[in-house]
DRENPALO-712534 format. One record per residue (C-alpha): residue in one letter; z, y, x. Coordinates in steps of 0.05 Angstrom, whole numbers, plus 5000, padded with zeros to 4 digits. Layout:
% DRENPALO-712534
AZYX...
//
This chain:
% DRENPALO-712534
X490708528075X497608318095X500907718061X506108048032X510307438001X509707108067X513707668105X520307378130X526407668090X531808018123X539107888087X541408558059X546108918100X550809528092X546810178111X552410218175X550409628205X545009738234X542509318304X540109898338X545010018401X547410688378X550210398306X553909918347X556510378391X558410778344X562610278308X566010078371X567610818380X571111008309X576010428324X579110758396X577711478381X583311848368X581712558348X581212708278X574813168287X571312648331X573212058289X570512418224X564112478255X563211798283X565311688202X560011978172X555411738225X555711018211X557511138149X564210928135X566011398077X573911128070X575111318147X572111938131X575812208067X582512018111X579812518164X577413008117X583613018082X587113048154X583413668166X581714048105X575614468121X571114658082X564414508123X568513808129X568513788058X561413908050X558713388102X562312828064X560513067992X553013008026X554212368055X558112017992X552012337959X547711897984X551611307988X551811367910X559811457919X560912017865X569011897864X568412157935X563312697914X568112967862X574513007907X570013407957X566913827903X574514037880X576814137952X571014657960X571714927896X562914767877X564314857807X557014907790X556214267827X562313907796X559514037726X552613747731X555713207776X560013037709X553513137663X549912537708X556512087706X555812227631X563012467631X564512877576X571913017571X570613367642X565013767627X568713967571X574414217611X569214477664X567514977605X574215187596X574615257671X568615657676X570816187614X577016287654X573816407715X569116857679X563816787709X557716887665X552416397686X557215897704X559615847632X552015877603X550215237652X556714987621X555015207550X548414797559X552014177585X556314067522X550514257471X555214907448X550415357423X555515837385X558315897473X551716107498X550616627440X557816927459X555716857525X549317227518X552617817475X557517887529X551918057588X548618457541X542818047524X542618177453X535517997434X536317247467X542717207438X538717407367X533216887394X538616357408X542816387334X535916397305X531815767336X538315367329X539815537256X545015957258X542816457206X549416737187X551116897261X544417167277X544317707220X550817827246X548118067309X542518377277X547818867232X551619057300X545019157325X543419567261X537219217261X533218997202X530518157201X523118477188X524018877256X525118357302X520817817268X515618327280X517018267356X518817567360X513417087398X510916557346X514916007378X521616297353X519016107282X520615347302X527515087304X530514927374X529114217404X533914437465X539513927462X544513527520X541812877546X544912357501X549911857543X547211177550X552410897599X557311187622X557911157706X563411557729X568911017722X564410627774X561110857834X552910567852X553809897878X551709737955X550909117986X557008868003X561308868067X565608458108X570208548172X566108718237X566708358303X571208878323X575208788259X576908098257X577808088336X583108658336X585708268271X586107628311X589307948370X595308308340X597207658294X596207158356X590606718333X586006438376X581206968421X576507428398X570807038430X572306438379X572107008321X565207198351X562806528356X565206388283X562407028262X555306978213X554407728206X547707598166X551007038109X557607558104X553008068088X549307678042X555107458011X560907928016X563508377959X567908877988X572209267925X570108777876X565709227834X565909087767X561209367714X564609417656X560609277624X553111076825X552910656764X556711206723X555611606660X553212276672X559612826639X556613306594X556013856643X551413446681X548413196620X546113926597X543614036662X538813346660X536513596591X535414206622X530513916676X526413436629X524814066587X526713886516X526614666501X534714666498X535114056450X541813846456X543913136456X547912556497X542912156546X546511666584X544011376642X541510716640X545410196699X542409766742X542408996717X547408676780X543508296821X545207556850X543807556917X549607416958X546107117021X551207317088X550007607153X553407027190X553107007259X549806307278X554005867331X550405447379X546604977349X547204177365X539404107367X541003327381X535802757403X530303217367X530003637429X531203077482X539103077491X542602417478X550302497452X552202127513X558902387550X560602537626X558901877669X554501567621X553101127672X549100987747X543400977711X542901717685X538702187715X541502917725X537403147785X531603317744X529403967724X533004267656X528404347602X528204977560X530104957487X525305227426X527005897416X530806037348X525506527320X520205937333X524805487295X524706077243X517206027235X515805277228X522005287177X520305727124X514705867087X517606587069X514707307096X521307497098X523506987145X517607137194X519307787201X525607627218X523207247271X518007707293X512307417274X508007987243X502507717238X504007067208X509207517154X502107957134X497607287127X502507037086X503107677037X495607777044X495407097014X500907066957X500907786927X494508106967X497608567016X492409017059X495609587084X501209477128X502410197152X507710347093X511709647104X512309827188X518910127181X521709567136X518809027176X521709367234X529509467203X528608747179X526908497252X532908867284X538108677226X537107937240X539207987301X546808187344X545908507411X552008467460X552408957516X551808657580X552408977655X549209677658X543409467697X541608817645X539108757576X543608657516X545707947491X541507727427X544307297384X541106997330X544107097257X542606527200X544006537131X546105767132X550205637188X553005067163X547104727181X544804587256X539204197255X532504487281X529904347217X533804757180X536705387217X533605977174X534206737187X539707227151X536207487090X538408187116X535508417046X539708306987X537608406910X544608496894X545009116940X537209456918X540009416852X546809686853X544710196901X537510376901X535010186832X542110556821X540111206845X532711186817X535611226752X540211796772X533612166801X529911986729X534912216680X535612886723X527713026715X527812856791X521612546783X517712546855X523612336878X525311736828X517411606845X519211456913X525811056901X521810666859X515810516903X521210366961X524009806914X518309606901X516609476972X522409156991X522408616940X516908386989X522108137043X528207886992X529607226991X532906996941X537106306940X536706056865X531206066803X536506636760X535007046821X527907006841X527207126759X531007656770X525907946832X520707916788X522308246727X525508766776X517408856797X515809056731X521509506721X519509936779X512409856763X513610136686X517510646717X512210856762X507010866724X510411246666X513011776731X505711906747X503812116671X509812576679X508512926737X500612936728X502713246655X507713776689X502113936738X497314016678X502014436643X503714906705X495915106707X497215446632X490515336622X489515326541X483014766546X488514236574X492514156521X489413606482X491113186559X497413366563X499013196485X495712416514X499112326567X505312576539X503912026486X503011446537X509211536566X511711296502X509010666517X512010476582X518309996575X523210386601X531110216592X532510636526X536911206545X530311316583X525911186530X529111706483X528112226542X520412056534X520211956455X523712686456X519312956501X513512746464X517012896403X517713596425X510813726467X507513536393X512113986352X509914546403X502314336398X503314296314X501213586317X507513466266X504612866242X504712496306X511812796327X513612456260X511911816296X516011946359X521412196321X522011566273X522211146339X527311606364X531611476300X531010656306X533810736371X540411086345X540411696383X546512226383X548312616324X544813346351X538712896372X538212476301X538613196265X533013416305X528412776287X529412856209X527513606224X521213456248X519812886191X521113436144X516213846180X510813376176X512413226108X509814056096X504213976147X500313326147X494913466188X493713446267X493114156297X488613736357X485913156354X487112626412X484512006448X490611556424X492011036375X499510806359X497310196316X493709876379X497309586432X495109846510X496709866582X496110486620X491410496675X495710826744X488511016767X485111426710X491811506653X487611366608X489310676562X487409976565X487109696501X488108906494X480008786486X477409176546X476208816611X480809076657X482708706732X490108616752X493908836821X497008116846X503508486864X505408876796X501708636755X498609256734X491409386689X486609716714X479009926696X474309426724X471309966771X478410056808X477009266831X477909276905X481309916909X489109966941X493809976879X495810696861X503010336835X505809946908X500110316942X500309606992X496209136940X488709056935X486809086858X483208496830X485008066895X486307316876X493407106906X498006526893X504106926872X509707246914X515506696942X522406906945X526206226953X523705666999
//
C-alpha cells in the first residue's frame, strides 16, 4: 500500500493553469487573438470566465450564453451563472439557481415573474420554492386538477379553503375521504429548505490567481521596465499560486386577579354545581434570584497557569522560541470550581452533574431532565458566527465576572428562581384555579425539575428553593387525588362512591395557598352534601368559614351546618379521620397517619408506604423512594 502522507504536495493552482502544452498555448493565444468568436472560445477553454463574459456580451448569442452559464457553473461563479441565465431567458433555471444561493427576495420576484408569464408549471416549481401553499392550490384549480388541489388545502391545513373547493365541486367531505389514500390523513411535512447561509452575495472561492508570464511581460514592456526575460526569471508561478488572492474574497461572514367573568367560568370547571362565589388566584411568592448572564472577558489566569506579568523585552534571558502552551479550558475550570449540578451542566459534564444528584437528592432517571440539561448547556454559552465554512465562536458566560482567577470563574446560572416563580409557578396557578388540572400537573412537575439546576446566591434564597419543593409537591400530590377522583366519577359507577367521597376528603389536607384551599374545602363540601354525608360537609364547611370566604360562599357553608344540624348521620361511611393528622401517599391515595412506617423520597420529601421503597417517586417522577442522600445544594 502506497504511503500516502509521504506523496510530495503540489501547491494549488488555478484550474487554467495547467502545464500541459495545450493550456499554455492556449493562454498565449487569448492574449493576440483578435476575433471575438475565437477569443471566447480560447476563454472558456482555459477558463478565464472575465474574458469570456466580455465576449459573450460582445456577441450576444444564445448558444454563447449557454457555454459560459456551463462553464461559470462549474467554476462555482453563480454571479456569472445568473447574468447568462437572464440573457437566455432559463427562468426555470434562474429560480432554483436563487433557491441554492438561498436568495429569497429573488425567488420571490421569480414567482411573480412566473404568474405573469403564465406558465403553469413554472409557477408550481415557483410556488414550491417560497413554501406558498395557498399558490400551488390556485395553481392546481387553474389546470383543472381539482382533487390535488382538494389533496393539497387538506394535508397542509387549510380546512376552510379545502371545503371551499369541495362546495364548487359540490362534493360532500365523506365522499372524498372515502377515496382518499390513508396518507392524506397526515398533515403535510413538504416544506422549503430552511437558509443556513446565504451564498449569492459571494461566489465559491478558488485558489487564487496572479499575473501570467505573459501578463507581467506585456505589463513590463508597455511601461518600460526592464525585459520580459528578467520578469520570467523573477517569476515563482508555484509560491504566486500558493499565495495569491485575486478579488479579495471576503466571506461575510400573569400575577393578576381573575374578573368575574373569568371567575364564573373557573367555578364552572372545578364543578361546585353553580355555587357562586369570588376565588382569587393565589400569586407566586417573588423569588430572589438575580444572578446575570454576563458575558465573561478574558481572564488574567496569572502565574497559576505559567505566565509571569513581565512586559515586552523582559530581558536576554527570556525564552520565546518555545512551544505555546494551551490554557485549561473554561468548562474544566467550571468543574474543579463548583461543587453544584448546575454548574456541571453548564460545563458539560453530564456525568459528573448525575453523580452528583444521584448523591444529594437520589436522582435515577435522567431521561425527563435531557432537555433541561441540554437548554442549560447551550444558555451558558454565546456563539459568534464566523466564515461560512468554520464553526461559530463560543464564548464562555460567568455569573461573576468580576473575578478572574482560575479559582473562581463560575458558569451563568442560566436558571433563575426569580423567573420560575413569576412566570411558571405563575401560570400553574392560573392552570389550577381554572380546573386545568393535567395541565397545572405538568407545570408543577416542570418546576419541580428545574429547581434541580438553580443556583441560588444567598441562604433567603436557597430557603426559598426549598419550600418552593414542597409547594409544587403539595400541589401535585393534591392534583393527582383530583384527577384520579374525576376519573372515578366519569365511570358513574354507583360502588365508587365511598373513594371518591376519600379522596375528595384528602385533598383537604394538602397545604395549598388558600384561595386554593377553599376551591378544595368547597369541593369537598359539596361532593359530601351530594353523597348526604352532611355531617362531614359540616366539617369542610366550618373550615371554609375560618378562612373568610365571600359572602355567596359563607351563605352556602351555614346552609350546609343547618343541614347537618337536621341530619346527623353519615349516608356512607369512609376510611378517614379529621382528628388525626396524615400524609397522603402519591402511590396508593390512601393516608399516612403519623404512627405508620412510611419511607421518604430525598427530593420532595414525600411519604410513602414502606412497600413503594425503591420505586421512582410518582411526585418528580426522577427520585428513587427511600434512597439515602445528603440533601440538594443550591449555593456553593
Amino acid at each position: 500500500m502506497a504511503d500516502w502522507g509521504a506523496l510530495p504536495r503540489r501547491s494549488p493552482q488555478p484550474r487554467w493553469e495547467g502545464t500541459d502544452a495545450r493550456s499554455l498555448v492556449t493562454q498565449i493565444a487569448l492574449h493576440f487573438v483578435q476575433d471575438k468568436t475565437t477569443r471566447f472560445d480560447l476563454a472558456i477553454e482555459c477558463g478565464n470566465l472575465d474574458v469570456a463574459l466580455e465576449m459573450a456580451k460582445a456577441l450576444d448569442r444564445e448558444s454563447t450564453w449557454v457555454r459560459l452559464g456551463q462553464q461559470a457553473l462549474k467554476q462555482g461563479n453563480h454571479k456569472i451563472v445568473e447574468i447568462a441565465y437572464q440573457r437566455t431567458k432559463n427562468f426555470d433555471r434562474l429560480s432554483f439557481l436563487y433557491l441554492a444561493t438561498g436568495n429569497e427576495d429573488k425567488l420571490a420576484k421569480m414567482a411573480k415573474i412566473a404568474d405573469m408569464r403564465g406558465d403553469p408549471m413554472s409557477k408550481f416549481h415557483n410556488a414550491l420554492y417560497t413554501g406558498n401553499v395557498d399558490a400551488r392550490v390556485q395553481v392546481l384549480l387553474e389546470a383543472g386538477m381539482t382533487p390535488l388541489a382538494y389533496m393539497t388545502a387538506k394535508t397542509n391545513g387549510l380546512d376552510h379553503l379545502a371545503q371551499q373547493i369541495l362546495d364548487e365541486a359540490g362534493l360532500s367531505p365523506e365522499e372524498v375521504e372515502a377515496v382518499l389514500p390513508p396518507s392524506q390523513h397526515q398533515r403535510s411535512t413538504l416544506r422549503p429548505p430552511a437558509v443556513v447561509s446565504q451564498t449569492f452575495d459571494h461566489n465559491w472561492p478558488n485558489v487564487g490567481v496572479t499575473e501570467s508570464f505573459f501578463d507581467r511581460a506585456l505589463a513590463a514592456a508597455a511601461s518600460g521596465e526592464p525585459s520580459a526575460l528578467e520578469a520570467y526569471e523573477d517569476d515563482d508561478l508555484v509560491d504566486q499560486a500558493a499565495a495569491g488572492a485575486e478579488g479579495g474574497l471576503a466571506w461575510a461572514a400573569e400575577d393578576r386577579l381573575m374578573d368575574k367573568h373569568e371567575a364564573e367560568e373557573a367555578e364552572d370547571a372545578w364543578d361546585l354545581a353553580g355555587e357562586g362565589g369570588e376565588d382569587g388566584g393565589a400569586a407566586g411568592a417573588a423569588g430572589g434570584g438575580e444572578d446575570g448572564l454576563v458575558g465573561a472577558g478574558a481572564g488574567a489566569f496569572g502565574a497559576e497557569d505559567g505566565l509571569d506579568g513581565g512586559g515586552v523585552g523582559g530581558g536576554a534571558e527570556d525564552d520565546l522560541t518555545g512551544p505555546v502552551q494551551p490554557g485549561i479550558p473554561e468548562s474544566e475550570l467550571w468543574v474543579r470550581n463548583s461543587p453544584l449540578a448546575a454548574d456541571h451542566v453548564a460545563a458539560g459534564s453530564f456525568e459528573t452533574a448525575m453523580a452528583l444528584l444521584n448523591r444529594q437528592v437520589g436522582i435515577v432517571d435522567f431521561a425527563p431532565l435531557k432537555p433541561l440539561f441540554l437548554s442549560v448547556y447551550q444558555s451558558s454559552r454565546l456563539y459568534l458566527p464566523a466564515a461560512p465554512s468554520l464553526p461559530p465562536l463560543e464564548i464562555p458566560l460567568r455569573r461573576n465576572p468580576d473575578r478572574n482567577e482560575p479559582r473562581n470563574v463560575l458558569p451563568a446560572a442560566t436558571l433563575s428562581l426569580q423567573s420560575i416563580t413569576q412566570n411558571e409557578l405563575r401560570a400553574a396557578y392560573t392552570a389550577f384555579q381554572r380546573a386545568k388540572f393535567q395541565e397545572a400537573s405538568d407545570i408543577f412537575r416542570s418546576i419541580l425539575q428545574s429547581l434541580l439546576l438553580v443556583v441560588t446566591s444567598t441562604a433567603a434564597q436557597a430557603a426559598e428553593l426549598q419550600e418552593l419543593v414542597v409547594v409544587c409537591r403539595e400541589y401535585l400530590v393534591g392534583l393527582s387525588l383530583e384527577i384520579e377522583r374525576r376519573r372515578i366519577a366519569a365511570a358513574a359507577d354507583p360502588a365508587s362512591l365511598k373513594r371518591q367521597l376519600e379522596l375528595a376528603a384528602y385533598f383537604t389536607h394538602c397545604r395549598l395557598q388558600p384561595a386554593h384551599l377553599q376551591l378544595a374545602l368547597r369541593l369537598a363540601m359539596t361532593t359530601f352534601s351530594k353523597a348526604k354525608n352532611y355531617p362531614t360537609a359540616a366539617l369542610f364547611a366550618q373550615k371554609l368559614l375560618d378562612l373568610h370566604p365571600a359572602a355567596t360562599v359563607a351563605q352556602q357553608a351555614n346552609t350546609v351546618l343547618q343541614t347537618a344540624n337536621r341530619f346527623p348521620r353519615d349516608a356512607v361511611e369512609i376510611d378517614y379521620d379529621v382528628h388525626q393528622p396524615f400524609d397522603v401517599c402519591p402511590a396508593s391515595l390512601t393516608p399516612i397517619y403519623a404512627s405508620a412506617n412510611a419511607v421518604e423520597d430525598p427530593f420532595t420529601g414525600a411519604r410513602y408506604h414502606p412497600q413503594f421503597a425503591g420505586q421512582v417517586c410518582r411526585v418528580s417522577r426522577v427520585s428513587e423512594i427511600g434512597k439515602g442522600a445528603s440533601g440538594l445544594r443550591s449555593s456553593a
